[in-house]
Rosetta silent file (secondary structure, phi, psi, omega in degrees, C-alpha in Angstrom):
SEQUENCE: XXXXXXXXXXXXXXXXXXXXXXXXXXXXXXXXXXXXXXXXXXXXXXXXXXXXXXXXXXXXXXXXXXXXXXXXXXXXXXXXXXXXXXXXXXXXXXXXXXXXXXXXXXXXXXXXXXXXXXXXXXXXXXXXXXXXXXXXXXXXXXXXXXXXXXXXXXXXXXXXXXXXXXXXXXXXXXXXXXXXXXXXXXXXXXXXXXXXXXXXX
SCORE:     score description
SCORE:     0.000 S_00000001
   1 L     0.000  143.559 -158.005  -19.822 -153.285   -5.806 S_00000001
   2 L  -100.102  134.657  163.552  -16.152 -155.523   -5.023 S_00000001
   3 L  -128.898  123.787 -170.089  -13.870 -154.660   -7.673 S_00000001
   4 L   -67.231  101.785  174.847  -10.880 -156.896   -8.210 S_00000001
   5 L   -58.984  -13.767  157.517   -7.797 -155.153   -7.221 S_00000001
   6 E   101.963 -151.934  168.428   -5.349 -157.695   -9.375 S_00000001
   7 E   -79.900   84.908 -176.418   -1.732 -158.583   -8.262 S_00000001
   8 E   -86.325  150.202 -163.334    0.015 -157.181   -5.675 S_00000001
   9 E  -123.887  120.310 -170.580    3.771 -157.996   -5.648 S_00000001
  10 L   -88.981  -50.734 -142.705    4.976 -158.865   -2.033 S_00000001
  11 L  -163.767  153.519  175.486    8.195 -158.693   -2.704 S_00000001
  12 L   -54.108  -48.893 -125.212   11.425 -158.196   -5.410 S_00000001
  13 H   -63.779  -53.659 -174.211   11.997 -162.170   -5.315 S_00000001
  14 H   -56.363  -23.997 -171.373    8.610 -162.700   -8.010 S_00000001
  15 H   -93.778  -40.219  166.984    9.908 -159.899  -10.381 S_00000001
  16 H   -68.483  -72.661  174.336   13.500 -161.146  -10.175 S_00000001
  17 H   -42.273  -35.751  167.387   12.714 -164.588  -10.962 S_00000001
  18 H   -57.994  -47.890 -129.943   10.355 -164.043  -14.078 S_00000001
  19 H   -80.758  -50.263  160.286   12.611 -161.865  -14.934 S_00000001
  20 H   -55.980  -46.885  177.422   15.457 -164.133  -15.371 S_00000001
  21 L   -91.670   10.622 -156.593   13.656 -166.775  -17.134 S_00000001
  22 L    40.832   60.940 -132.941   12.472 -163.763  -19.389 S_00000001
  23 L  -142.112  -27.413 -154.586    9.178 -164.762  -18.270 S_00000001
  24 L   -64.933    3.052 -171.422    7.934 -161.101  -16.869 S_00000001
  25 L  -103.617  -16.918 -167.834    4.801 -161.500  -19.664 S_00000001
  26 H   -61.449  -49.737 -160.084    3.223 -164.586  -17.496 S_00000001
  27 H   -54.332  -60.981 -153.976    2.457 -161.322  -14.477 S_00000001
  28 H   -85.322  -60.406  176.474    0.195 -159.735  -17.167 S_00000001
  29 H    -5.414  -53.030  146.810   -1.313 -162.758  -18.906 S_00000001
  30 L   -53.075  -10.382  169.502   -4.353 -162.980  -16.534 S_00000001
  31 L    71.065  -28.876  159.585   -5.065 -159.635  -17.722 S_00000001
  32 L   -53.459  151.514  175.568   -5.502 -158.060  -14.322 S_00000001
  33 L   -34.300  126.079  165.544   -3.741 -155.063  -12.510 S_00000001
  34 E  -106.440  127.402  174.230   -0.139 -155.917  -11.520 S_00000001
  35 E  -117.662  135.741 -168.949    0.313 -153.394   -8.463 S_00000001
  36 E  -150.385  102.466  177.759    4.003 -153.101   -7.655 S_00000001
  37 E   -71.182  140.873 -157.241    4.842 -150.749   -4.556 S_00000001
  38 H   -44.291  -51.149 -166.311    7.593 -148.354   -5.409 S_00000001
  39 H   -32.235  -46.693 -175.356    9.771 -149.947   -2.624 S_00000001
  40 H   -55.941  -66.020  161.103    9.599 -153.208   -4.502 S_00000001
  41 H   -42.587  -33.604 -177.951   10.323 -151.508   -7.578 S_00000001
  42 L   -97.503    2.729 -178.444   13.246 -149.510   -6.527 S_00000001
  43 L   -86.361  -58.080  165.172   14.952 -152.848   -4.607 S_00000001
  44 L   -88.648   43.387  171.544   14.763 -154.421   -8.419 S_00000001
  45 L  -145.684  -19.444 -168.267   15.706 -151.656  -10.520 S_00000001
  46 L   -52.534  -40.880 -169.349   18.041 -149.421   -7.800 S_00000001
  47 L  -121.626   49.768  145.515   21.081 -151.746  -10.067 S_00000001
  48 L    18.087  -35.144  173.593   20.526 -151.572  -13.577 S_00000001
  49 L   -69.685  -50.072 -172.894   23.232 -153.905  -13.879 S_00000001
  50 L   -73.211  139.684 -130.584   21.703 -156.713  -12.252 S_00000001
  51 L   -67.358  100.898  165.535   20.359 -159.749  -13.505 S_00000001
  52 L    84.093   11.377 -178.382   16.765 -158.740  -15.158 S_00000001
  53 H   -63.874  -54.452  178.023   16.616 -155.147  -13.729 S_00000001
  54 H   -70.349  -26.624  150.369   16.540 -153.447  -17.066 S_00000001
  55 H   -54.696  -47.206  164.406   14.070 -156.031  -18.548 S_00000001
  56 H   -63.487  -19.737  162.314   11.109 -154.829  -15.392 S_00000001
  57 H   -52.610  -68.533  170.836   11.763 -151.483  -16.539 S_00000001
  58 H   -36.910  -46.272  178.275   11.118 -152.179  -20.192 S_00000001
  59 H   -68.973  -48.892 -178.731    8.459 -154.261  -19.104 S_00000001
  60 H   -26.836  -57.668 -169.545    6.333 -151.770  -16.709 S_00000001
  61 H   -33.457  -92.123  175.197    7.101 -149.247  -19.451 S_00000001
  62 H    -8.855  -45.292 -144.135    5.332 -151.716  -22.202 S_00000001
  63 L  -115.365   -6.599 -169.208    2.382 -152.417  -19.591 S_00000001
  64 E   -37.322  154.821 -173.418    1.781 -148.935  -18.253 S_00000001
  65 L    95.198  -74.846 -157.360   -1.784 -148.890  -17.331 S_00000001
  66 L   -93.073  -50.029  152.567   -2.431 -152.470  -16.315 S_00000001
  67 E   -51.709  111.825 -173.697    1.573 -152.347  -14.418 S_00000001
  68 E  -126.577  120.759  178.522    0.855 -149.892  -11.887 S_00000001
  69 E  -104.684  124.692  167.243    4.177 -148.398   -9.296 S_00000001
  70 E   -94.121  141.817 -171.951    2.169 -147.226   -6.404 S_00000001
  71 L  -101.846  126.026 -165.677    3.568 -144.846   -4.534 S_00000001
  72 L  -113.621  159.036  151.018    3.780 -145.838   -0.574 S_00000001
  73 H   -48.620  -34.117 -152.367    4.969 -144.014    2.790 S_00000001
  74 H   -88.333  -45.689  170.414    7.332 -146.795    3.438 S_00000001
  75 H   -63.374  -52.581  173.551    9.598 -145.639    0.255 S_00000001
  76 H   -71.702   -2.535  174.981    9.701 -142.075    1.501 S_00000001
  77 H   -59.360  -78.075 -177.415   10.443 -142.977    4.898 S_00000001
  78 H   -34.689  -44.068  175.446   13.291 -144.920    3.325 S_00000001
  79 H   -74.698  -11.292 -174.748   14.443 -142.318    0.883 S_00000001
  80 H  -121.912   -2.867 -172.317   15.012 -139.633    3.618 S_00000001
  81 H  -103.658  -11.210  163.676   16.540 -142.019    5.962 S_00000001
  82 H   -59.914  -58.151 -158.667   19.051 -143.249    2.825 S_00000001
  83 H   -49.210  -51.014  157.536   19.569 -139.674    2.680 S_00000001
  84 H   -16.146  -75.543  174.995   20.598 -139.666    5.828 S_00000001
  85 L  -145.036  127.470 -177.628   22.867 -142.460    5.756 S_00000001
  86 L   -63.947  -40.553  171.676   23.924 -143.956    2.887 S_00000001
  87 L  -100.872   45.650  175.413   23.835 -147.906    4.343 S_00000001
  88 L   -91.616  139.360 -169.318   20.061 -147.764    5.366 S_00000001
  89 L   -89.992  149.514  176.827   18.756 -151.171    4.353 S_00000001
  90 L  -140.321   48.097  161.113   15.696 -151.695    2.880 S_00000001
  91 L   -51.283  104.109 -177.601   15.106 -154.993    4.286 S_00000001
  92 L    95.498    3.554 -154.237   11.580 -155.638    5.140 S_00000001
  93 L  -110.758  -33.266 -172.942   10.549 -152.402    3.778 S_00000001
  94 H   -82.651  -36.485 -171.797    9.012 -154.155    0.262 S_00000001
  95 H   -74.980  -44.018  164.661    6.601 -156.445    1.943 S_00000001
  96 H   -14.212  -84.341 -150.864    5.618 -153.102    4.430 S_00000001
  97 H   -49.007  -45.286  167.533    5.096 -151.237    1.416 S_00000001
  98 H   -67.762  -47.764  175.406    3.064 -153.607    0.520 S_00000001
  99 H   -41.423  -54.669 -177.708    0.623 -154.413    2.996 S_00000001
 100 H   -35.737  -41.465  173.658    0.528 -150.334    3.105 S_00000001
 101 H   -66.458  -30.548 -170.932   -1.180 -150.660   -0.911 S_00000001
 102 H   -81.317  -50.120 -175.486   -3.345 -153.348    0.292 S_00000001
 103 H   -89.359   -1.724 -166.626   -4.918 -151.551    2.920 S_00000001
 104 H   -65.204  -28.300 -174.650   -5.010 -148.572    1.489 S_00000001
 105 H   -69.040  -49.290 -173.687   -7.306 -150.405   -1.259 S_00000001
 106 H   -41.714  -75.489  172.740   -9.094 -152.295    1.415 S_00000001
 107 H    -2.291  -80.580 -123.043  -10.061 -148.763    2.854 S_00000001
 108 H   -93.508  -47.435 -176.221  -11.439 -147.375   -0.721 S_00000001
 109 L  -168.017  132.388 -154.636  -13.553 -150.954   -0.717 S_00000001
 110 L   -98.101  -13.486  171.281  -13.545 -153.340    2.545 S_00000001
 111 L   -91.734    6.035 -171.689  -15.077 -156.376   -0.131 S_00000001
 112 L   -57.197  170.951  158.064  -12.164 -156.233   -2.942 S_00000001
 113 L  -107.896   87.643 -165.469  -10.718 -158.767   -4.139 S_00000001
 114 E  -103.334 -171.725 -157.634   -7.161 -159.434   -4.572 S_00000001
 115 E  -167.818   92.435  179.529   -3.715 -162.104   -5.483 S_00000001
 116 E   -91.587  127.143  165.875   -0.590 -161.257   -3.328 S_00000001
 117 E  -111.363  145.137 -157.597    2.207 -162.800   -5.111 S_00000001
 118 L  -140.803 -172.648  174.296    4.829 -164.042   -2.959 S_00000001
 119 L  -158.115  -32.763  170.379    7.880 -166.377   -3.374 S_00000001
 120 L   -52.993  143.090  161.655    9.240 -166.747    0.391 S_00000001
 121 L   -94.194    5.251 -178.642    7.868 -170.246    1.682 S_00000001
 122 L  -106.480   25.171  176.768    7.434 -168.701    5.328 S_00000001
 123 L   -71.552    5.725 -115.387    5.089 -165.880    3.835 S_00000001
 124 L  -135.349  -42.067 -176.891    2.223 -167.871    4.894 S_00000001
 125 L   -67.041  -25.125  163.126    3.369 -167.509    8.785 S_00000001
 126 L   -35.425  140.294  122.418    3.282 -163.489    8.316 S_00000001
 127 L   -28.731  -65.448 -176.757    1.026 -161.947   10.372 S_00000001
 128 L   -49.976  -34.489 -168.085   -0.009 -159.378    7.428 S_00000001
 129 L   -79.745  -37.353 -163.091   -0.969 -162.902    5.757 S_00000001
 130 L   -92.222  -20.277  177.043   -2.581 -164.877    7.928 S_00000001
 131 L  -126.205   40.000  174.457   -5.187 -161.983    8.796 S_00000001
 132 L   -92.806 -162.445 -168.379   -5.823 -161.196    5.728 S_00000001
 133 L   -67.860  166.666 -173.327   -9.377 -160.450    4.270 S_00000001
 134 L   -75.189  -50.116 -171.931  -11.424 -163.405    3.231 S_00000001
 135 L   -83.144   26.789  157.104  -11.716 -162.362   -0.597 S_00000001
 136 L  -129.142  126.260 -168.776   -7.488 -161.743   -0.635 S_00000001
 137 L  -139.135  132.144  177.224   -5.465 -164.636   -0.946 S_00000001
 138 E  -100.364  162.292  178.239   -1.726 -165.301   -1.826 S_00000001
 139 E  -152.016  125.762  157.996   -0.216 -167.271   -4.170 S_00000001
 140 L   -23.968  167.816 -170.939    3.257 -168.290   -5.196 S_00000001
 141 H  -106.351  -38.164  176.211    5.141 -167.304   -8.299 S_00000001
 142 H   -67.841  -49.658  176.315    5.050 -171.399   -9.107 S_00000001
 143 H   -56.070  -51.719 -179.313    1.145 -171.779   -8.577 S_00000001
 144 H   -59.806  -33.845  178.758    0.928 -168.670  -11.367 S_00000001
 145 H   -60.369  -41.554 -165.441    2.747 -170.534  -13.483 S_00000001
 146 H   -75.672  -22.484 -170.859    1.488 -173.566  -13.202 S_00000001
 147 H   -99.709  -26.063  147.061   -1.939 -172.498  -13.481 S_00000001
 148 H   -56.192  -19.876 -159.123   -1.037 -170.727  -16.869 S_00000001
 149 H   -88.918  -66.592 -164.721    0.253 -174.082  -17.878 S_00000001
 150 L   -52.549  -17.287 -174.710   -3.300 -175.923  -16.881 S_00000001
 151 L   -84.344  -23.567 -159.226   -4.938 -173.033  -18.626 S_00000001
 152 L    90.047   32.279 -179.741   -2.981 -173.006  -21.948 S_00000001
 153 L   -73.718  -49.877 -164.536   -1.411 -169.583  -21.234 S_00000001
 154 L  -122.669  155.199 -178.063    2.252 -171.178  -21.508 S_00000001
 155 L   -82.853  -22.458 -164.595    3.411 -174.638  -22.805 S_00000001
 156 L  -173.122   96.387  172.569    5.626 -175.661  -19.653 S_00000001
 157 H   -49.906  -45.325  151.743    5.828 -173.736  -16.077 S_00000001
 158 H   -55.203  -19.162 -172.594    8.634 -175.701  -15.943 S_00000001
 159 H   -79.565  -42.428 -159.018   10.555 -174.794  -18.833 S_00000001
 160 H   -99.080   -6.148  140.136   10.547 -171.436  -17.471 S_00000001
 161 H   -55.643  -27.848  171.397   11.835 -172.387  -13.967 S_00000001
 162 H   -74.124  -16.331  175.883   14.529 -174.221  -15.287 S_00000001
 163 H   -79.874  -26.143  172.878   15.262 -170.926  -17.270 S_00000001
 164 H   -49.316  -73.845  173.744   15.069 -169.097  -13.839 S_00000001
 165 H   -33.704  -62.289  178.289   17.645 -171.530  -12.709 S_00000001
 166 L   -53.657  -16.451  171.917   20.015 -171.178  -15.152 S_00000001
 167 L   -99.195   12.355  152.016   20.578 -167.562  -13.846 S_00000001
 168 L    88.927   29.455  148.253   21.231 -169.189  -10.439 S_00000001
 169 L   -67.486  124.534  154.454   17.813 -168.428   -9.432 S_00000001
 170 L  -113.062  102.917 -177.648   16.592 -171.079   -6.529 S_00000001
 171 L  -119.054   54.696  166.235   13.615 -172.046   -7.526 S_00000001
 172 L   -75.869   -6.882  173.001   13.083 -175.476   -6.443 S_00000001
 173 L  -113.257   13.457  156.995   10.616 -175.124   -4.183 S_00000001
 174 L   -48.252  -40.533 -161.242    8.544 -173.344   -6.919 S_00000001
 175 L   -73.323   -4.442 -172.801    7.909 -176.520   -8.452 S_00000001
 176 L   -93.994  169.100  151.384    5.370 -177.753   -5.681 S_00000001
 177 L   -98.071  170.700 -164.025    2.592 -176.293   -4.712 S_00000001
 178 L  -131.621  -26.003 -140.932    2.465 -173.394   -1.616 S_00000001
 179 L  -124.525  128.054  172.523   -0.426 -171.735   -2.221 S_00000001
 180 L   -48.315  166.840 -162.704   -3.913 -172.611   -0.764 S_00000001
 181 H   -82.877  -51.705 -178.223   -6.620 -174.196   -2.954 S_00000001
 182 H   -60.999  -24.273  169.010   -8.941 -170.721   -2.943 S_00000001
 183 H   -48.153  -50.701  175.314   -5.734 -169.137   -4.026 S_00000001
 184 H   -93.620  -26.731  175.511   -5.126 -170.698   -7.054 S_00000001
 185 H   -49.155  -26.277 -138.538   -8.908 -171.818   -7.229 S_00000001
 186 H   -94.298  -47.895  178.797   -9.291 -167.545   -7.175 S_00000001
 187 H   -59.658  -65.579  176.548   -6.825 -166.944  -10.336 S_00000001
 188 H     3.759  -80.018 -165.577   -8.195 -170.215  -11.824 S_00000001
 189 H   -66.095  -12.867  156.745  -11.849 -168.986  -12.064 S_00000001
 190 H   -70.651  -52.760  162.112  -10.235 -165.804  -13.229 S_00000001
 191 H   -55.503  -35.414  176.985   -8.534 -167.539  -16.256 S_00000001
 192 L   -77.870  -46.532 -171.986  -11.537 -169.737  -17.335 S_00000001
 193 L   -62.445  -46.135  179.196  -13.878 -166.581  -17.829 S_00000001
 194 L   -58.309  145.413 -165.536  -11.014 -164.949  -20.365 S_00000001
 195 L   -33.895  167.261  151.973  -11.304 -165.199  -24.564 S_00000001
 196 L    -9.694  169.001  175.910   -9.761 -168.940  -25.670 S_00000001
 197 L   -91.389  103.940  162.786   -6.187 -170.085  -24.356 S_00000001
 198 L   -76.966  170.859 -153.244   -2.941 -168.929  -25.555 S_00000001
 199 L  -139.875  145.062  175.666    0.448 -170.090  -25.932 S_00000001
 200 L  -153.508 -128.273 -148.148    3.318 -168.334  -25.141 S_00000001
 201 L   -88.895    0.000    0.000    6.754 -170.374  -23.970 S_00000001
């Protein structure tokens, strides 16, 4: 039986940007698993300091259960070769990490169903993306919004890109859409089956 594996998180860029706009409640809102591969998680949280780092803490914390840090190969590779050396980069390492959770699910069941959230506009050109499974599909951090706004999760995707913005976030090419029609069609049909519509910002 296909069990919907939720959100996987591509990348810091979706987590930073909610994040900003104080916004990090939209990821949960759909009610499904937010999957967040450690790598990802330690790229936005490694600086505590930085602009919405300490808020994705709070928030996982809050969400434990349905916010899931999976633990990948890709981090400890990374963690002994930091160790190493001190300037090892870890460029390229969160979407790796990622793919790694994705197939690892695929494995455990070759029909799931999944929501890669992405924010790059050349994710689409990826290899990992372009071959992925028929029932996994990505979608922008602007198509989730926007498709809370058509639902009546949130009053105005925009309002909270322009809050994005104001921390010098660039999300102008949020405001369009990126994301194929079964993508957002996938969350969509996920949102209409859930209790009544709610309001949040």
């Amino acid at each position: 039986m296909t069990q919907r594996l939720g959100i996987l998180v591509t990348d810091a860029s979706p987590l930073i940007t909610l994040a900003a706009a104080e916004a990090l409640e939209c990821l949960t809102m759909p009610g499904l698993r937010v999957l967040i591969p450690d790598m990802v998680y330690f790229e936005v949280t490694q600086d505590l300091a930085k602009t919405g780092a300490e808020d994705i803490v709070q928030w996982a914390r809050r969400h434990h259960g349905q916010v899931e840090i999976m633990i990948t190969s890709v981090f400890a590779e990374f963690q002994v070769l930091r160790a190493a050396d001190e300037r090892t980069r870890s460029k390229g390492r969160g979407e790796q990490s990622a793919l790694e959770v994705l197939n690892a699910e695929i494995d455990n069941d070759a029909d799931i169903e999944a929501i890669l959230l992405f924010e790059d506009n050349d994710v689409r050109k990826r290899s990992f993306v372009r071959g992925l499974p028929e029932r996994v599909t990505a979608l922008s951090t602007g198509d989730l919004l926007h498709e809370l706004e058509a639902a009546g999760r949130i009053q105005s995707a925009d309002h909270i890109l322009d809050a994005a913005a104001e921390k010098e976030r660039n999300v102008e090419h949020q405001r369009y859409p990126a994301s194929t029609e079964p993508a957002r069609a996938a969350l969509r049909a996920h949102l209409m089956n859930r209790d009544g519509p709610q309001s949040d910002k």
